[in-house]
Structure formats: C-alpha cells, structure tokens
C-alpha positions as CSV (number, residue, x, y, z in Angstrom):
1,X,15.1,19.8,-11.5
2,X,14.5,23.6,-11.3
3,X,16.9,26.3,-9.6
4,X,15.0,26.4,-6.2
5,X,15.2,22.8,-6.0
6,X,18.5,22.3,-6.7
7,X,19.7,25.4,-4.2
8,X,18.1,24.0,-1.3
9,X,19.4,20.4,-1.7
10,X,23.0,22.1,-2.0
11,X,22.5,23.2,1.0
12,X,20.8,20.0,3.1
13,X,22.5,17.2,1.4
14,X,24.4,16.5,4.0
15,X,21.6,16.1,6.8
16,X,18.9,13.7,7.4
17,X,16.6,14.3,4.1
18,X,13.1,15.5,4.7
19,X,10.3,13.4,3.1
20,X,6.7,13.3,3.0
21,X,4.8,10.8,1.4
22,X,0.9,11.3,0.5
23,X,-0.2,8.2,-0.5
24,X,-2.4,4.8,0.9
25,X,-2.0,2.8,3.9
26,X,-4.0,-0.2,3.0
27,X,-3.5,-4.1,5.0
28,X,-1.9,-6.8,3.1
29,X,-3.8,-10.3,3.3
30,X,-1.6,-12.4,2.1
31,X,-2.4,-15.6,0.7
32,X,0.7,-18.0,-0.5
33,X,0.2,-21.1,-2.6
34,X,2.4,-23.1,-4.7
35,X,1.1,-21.5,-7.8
36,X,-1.3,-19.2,-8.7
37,X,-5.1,-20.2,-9.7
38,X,-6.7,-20.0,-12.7
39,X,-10.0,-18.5,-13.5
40,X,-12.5,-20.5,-11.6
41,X,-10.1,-22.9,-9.5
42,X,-9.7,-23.3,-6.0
43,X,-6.5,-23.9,-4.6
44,X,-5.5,-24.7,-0.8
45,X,-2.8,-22.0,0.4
46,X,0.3,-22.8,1.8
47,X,-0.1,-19.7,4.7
48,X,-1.9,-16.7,4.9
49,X,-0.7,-13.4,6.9
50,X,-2.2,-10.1,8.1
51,X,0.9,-7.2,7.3
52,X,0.6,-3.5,6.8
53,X,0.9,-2.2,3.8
54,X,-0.3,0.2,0.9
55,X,1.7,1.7,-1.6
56,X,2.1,5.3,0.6
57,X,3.0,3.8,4.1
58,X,5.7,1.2,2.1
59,X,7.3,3.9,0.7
60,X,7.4,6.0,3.8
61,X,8.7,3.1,5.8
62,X,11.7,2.4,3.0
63,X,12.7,6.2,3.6
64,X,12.9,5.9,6.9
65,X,14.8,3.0,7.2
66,X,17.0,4.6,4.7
67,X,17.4,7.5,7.7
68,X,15.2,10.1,6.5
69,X,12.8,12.5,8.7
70,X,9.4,10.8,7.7
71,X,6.1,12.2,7.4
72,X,2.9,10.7,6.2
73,X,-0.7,12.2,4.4
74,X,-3.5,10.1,4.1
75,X,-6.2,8.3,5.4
76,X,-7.4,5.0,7.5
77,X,-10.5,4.1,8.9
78,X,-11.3,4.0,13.0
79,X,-11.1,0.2,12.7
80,X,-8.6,-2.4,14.1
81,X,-6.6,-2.3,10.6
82,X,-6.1,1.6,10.6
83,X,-4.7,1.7,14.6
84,X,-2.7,-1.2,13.5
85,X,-1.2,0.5,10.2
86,X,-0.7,3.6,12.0
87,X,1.2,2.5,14.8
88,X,3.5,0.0,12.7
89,X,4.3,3.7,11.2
90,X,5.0,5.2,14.7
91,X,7.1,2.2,15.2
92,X,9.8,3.3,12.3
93,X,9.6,6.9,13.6
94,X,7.2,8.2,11.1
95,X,5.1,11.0,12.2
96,X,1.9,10.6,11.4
97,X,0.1,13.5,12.5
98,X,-1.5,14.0,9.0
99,X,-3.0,10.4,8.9
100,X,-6.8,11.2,9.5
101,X,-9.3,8.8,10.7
102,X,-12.6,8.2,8.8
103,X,-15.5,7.4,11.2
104,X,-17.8,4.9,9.3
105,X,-15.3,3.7,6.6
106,X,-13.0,0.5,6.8
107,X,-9.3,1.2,6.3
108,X,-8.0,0.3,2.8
109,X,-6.9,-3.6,2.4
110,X,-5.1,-5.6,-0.6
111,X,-6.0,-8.9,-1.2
112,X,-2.6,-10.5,-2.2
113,X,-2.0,-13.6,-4.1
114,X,1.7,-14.9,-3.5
115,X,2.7,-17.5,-5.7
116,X,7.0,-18.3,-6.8
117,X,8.0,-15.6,-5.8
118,X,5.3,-13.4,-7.9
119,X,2.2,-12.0,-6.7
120,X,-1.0,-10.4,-8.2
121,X,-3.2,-8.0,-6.1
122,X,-6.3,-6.4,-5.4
123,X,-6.8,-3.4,-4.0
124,X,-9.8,-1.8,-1.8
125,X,-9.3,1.7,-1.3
126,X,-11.5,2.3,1.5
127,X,-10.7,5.6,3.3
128,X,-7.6,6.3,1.2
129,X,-10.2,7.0,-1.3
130,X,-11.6,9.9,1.0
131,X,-8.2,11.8,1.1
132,X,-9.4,15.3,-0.2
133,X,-8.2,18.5,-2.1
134,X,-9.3,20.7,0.9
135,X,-7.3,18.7,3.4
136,X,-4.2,18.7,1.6
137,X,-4.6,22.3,1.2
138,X,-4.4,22.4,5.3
139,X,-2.3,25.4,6.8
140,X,-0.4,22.2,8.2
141,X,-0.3,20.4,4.9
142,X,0.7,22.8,3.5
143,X,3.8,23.3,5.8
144,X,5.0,20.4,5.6
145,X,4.9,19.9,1.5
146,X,6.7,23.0,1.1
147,X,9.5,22.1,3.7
148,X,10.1,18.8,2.3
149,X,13.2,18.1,-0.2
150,X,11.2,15.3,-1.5
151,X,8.0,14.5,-1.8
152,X,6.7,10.6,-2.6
153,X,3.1,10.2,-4.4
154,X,1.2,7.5,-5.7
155,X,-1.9,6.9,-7.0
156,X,-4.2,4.5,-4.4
157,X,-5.8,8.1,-3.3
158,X,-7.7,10.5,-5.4
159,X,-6.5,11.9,-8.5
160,X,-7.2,15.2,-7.8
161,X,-5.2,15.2,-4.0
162,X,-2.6,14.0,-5.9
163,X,-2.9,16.4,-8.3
164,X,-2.6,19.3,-5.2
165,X,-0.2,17.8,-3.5
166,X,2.3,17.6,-6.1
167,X,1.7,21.6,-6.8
168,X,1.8,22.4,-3.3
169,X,5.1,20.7,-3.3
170,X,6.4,21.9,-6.6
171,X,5.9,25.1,-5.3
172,X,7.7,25.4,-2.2
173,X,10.9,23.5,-4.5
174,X,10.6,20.1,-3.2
175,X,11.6,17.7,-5.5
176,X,7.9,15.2,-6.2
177,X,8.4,11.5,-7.1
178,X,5.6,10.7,-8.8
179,X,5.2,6.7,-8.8
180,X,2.2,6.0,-11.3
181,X,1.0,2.9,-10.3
182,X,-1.8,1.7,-10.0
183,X,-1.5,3.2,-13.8
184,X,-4.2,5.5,-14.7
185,X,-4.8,8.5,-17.5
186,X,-3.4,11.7,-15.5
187,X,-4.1,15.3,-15.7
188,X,-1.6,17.4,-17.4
189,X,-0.9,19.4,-14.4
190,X,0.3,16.2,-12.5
191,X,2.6,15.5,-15.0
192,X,3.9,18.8,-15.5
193,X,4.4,18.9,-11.5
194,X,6.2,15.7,-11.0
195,X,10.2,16.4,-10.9
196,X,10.5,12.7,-11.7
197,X,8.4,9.8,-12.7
198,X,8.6,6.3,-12.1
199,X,6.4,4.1,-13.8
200,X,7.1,0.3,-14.6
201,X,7.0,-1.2,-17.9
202,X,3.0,-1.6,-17.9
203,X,2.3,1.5,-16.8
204,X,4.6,3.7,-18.9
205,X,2.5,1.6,-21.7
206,X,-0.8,2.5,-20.4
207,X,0.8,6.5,-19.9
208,X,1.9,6.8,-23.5
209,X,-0.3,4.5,-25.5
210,X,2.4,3.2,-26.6
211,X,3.5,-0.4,-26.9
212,X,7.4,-0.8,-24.3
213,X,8.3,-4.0,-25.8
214,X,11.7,-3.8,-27.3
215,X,14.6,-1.5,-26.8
216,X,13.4,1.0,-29.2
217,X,10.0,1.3,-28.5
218,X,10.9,1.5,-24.9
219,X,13.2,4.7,-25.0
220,X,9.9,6.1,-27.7
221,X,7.8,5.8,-24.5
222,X,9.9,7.0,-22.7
223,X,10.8,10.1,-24.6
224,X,7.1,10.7,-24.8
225,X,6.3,10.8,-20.8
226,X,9.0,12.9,-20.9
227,X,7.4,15.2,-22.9
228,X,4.3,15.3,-21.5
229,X,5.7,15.7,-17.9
230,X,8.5,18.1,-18.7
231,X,10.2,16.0,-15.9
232,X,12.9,12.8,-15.8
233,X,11.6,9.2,-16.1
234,X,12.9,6.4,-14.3
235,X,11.2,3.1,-15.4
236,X,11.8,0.3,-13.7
237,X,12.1,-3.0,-15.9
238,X,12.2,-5.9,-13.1
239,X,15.2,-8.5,-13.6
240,X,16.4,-6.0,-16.6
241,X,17.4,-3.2,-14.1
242,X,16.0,0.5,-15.0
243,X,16.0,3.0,-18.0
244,X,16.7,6.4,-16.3
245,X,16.1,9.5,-18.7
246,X,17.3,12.4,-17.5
247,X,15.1,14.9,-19.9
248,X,13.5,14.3,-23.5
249,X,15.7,14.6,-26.2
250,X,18.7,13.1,-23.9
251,X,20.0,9.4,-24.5
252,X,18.4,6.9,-21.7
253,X,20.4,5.2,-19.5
254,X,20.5,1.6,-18.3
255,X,21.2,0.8,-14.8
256,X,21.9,-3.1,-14.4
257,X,19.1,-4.7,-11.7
258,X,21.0,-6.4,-8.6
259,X,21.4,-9.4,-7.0
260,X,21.2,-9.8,-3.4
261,X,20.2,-13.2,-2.8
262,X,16.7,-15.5,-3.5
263,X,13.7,-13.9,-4.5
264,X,10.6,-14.3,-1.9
265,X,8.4,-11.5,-2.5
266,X,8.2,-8.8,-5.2
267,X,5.3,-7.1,-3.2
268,X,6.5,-3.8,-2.7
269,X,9.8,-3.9,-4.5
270,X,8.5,-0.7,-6.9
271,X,7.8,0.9,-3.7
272,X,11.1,0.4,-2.5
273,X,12.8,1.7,-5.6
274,X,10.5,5.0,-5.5
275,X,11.2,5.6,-1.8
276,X,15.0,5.0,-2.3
277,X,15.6,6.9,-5.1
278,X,13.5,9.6,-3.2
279,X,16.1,9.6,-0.5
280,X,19.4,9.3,-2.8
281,X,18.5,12.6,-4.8
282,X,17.4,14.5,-1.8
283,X,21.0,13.6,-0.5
284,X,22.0,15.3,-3.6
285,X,22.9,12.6,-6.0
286,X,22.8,12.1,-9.7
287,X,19.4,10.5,-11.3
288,X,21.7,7.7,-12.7
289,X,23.3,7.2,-9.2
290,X,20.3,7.7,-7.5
291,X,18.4,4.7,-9.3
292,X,21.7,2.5,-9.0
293,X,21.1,2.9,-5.1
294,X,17.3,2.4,-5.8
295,X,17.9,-0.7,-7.4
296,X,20.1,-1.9,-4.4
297,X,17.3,-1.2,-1.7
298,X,14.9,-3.2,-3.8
299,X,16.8,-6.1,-4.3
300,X,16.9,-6.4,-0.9
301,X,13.4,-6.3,-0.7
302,X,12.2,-8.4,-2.9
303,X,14.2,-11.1,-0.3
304,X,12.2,-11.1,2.1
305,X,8.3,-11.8,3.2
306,X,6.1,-8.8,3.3
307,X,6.2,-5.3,1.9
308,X,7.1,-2.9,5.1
309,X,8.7,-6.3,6.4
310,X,11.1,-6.6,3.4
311,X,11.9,-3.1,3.5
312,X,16.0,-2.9,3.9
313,X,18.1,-1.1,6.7
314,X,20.4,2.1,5.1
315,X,23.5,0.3,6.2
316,X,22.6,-3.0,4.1
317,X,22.0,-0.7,1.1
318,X,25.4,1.4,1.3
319,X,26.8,-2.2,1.4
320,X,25.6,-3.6,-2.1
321,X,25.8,-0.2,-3.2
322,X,29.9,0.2,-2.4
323,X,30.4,-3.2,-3.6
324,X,29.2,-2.3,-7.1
325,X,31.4,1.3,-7.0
C-alpha cells in the first residue's frame, strides 16, 4: 500500500471503515438437486428459491454486517427484481443512492445450480452491463471513491467502469480490492490500480497463463500477478485456506481455511472473503491477518443457504477469529 493510504487508515482505524463497492446486483434462482446434471439430463430439484444476489451487493452486505458504513455503484433494471435487490440493501443499512435504474432493461439474474454442497452458475448481466465510465466519473461518484478507505470491485460490470473506478479510487488513497472473478484478460491499468487482488485458483490461472496446480507453480503465478499488478495477491484456495503475497519477490504465505460447522452453500463464499478482508485492512490490519479474518467470515458463510443470507454477523467472526489467536 502506498503512503497516502496507509496515513489515512492510521488515522481511521479505529472507526466504522468506509466502503464502497461498485459491482453487480444480479437475483439468485436457485435450483437444489441431489446432484448435479449432466450434459443433456433432466433432473427433478429438490427446491428452488428467489434470493438477492450478485457478486457487488454480496460483498457490500458482508461489509456491512461486518459494521462498516456501506455504499453501493451499480445498476438494476425498473423491474420487480431490481426494487427487490435494492431494498434487501436498504435493509442492512447500505446506502444506495448510486444504484441507478435502467428503464427498458431487466435487472441482472444468476441461474444457480446447487448440488452437495457445490454449485455452478450462470450469469445474465442485464443492467449491470450498462454501468458506464461517465457515471462513475459523477461529481458524486467521484466523492464517494475518494473518501472511501476501501474500495470492493468485481468484474459482473464493464471492464472499463471497473477500470475508472479503481483509478478514481487509487487516487483519492483508498485502498481497491480487486476480486477478479468472473476471470477475464484485464487492462494493465486495472492491475496496476488494484492495492490488492483476490483471485481464486482458476482465475489466477486464467490471469497468468499459467498452470496453479502444485505448490510451486502456485506461488509462480502468483509472483507473476504480482508483477503485473504491482499490488498484493490474496488467492483463495477453498478447503486449502489462502496464499497471501504481500509483494513480488516476497515469500507467500499460507493461511490455514476454517472450520465452522457443515457446509451448505459455497455461493458467495469468495465474496465473503473479498468483503471481509476489505474491512479487516481498512481497520488497519496486516494482509496475513486480514485474510485469517477473511477466511473466518467465509466459513461461516459457506454454512448457510443463500449468498447475502449466509453472510455472517461481525460478532460471530471476532468469535472464530479469537479462538484461533
């Protein structure tokens, strides 16, 4: 992190973090079954459910459970899905002034398959795909990305707003969580803008080129996103816990995963682990601290139904957080 950012988390850490996360609010159709089709099969589901979701308005809802001051940038259609989404938002305090409605396009929505505990999805980006450069570049944008200490961003909207909002961001010494998923090619000056980076074990694959089977190869990848972004990388690694680099050229770290009871749903767990990590460095701590707490909040998650559902309370985090102290 550079010398603006770390001054003016010196001087906040001990307040309620501001975050704002630009990203997609997309509805979850869930669709459980004892296992997961093949190509061409039908299977009867088990249930189905209607929950918000989308990789932005997860991660905003983790950091405010986690007791930050929440805002939210992006975009939902004038439908029933986007008054639902936004005001399951509203409803954890997050102000979403900056959430624009699209007349004429649906909200976003992810068809979810949830089978053992696993899930694959599909995702239509609908009006999240409308968020724009020029909006994001908004007087009030503007504001609030350059008063933020951290700044969450994914990739379910444009490349190119991303790519804005991370430099508006970097620029007013906000530290920007980049979460790279779902993984694409970026632009140089994305990477260059992100403070830190984390991708999971496909997409820091699909980031390099590089093959992140084995230890070695892994921390290779690793060392090249590093690189290339100039910033830390945090990959997360599932049941194997995280590999936290701090900066290229530094030895990587592994933080253990954690267990906090049966797994039920996975959807939304990397979300978790972004938005928590998010919140721990904006309250000042370490990278390797920071993903240890990450990786408490999500194995919370991942034990219960539903992304924003699963989403864990501050006070259950500290918990399996103190316990492993």
């Amino acid at each position: 992190m550079n010398k603006k950012e770390s001054e003016r988390l010196s001087c906040e850490k001990n307040t309620a973090p501001r975050i704002v996360v630009v990203g997609s609010l997309n509805m979850d159709i869930v669709t459980e079954s004892e296992r997961a089709p093949e190509q061409g099969e039908t299977l009867l589901g088990t249930a189905m459910h209607l929950l918000p979701g989308g990789k932005g308005a997860n991660q905003a809802v983790c950091a405010a459970r986690l007791g930050a001051q929440v805002s939210m940038i992006g975009a939902v259609g004038t439908d029933g899905f986007g008054e639902e989404m936004t005001g399951a938002l509203k409803r954890e305090g997050i102000d979403t002034s900056r959430v624009l409605r699209r007349e004429g396009t649906p909200s976003g929505a992810a068809s979810i398959w949830l089978a053992g505990g696993d899930n694959r999805i599909v995702v239509y980006p609908g009006a999240n795909g409308s968020l724009s450069v020029e909006e994001l570049a908004a007087p009030e944008c503007v504001r609030l990305l350059q008063e933020a200490d951290a700044v969450l961003i994914q990739l379910e909207i444009p490349l190119d707003a991303a790519e804005r909002a991370a430099s508006i961001a970097r620029e007013g010494g906000a530290i920007v969580v980049l979460n790279p998923a779902p993984a694409a090619a970026l632009p140089d000056a994305l990477l260059r803008s992100a403070s830190v980076l984390t991708p999971n074990l496909g997409e820091l694959a699909i980031l390099t080129g590089e093959s992140a089977g084995g230890e070695e190869r892994l921390h290779e990848a690793a060392q090249k996103l590093a690189a290339a972004s100039c910033g830390a990388v945090v990959t997360t690694l599932g049941e194997a816990g995280a590999l936290v680099l701090e900066q290229q050229g530094q030895e990587p770290k592994v933080i253990p995963a954690v267990q906090a009871g049966p797994v039920v749903d996975t959807t939304g767990a990397g979300d978790c682990f972004s938005a928590a990590l998010a919140v721990a460095l904006a309250r000042g701590k370490g990278l390797p601290e920071a993903a240890r707490y990450a990786a408490c909040a999500a194995a919370l998650a991942v034990t219960r139904l539903g992304a924003q559902d699963g989403m864990p309370a501050e006070a259950d985090v500290r918990r399996l957080y103190s316990a492993g102290s």
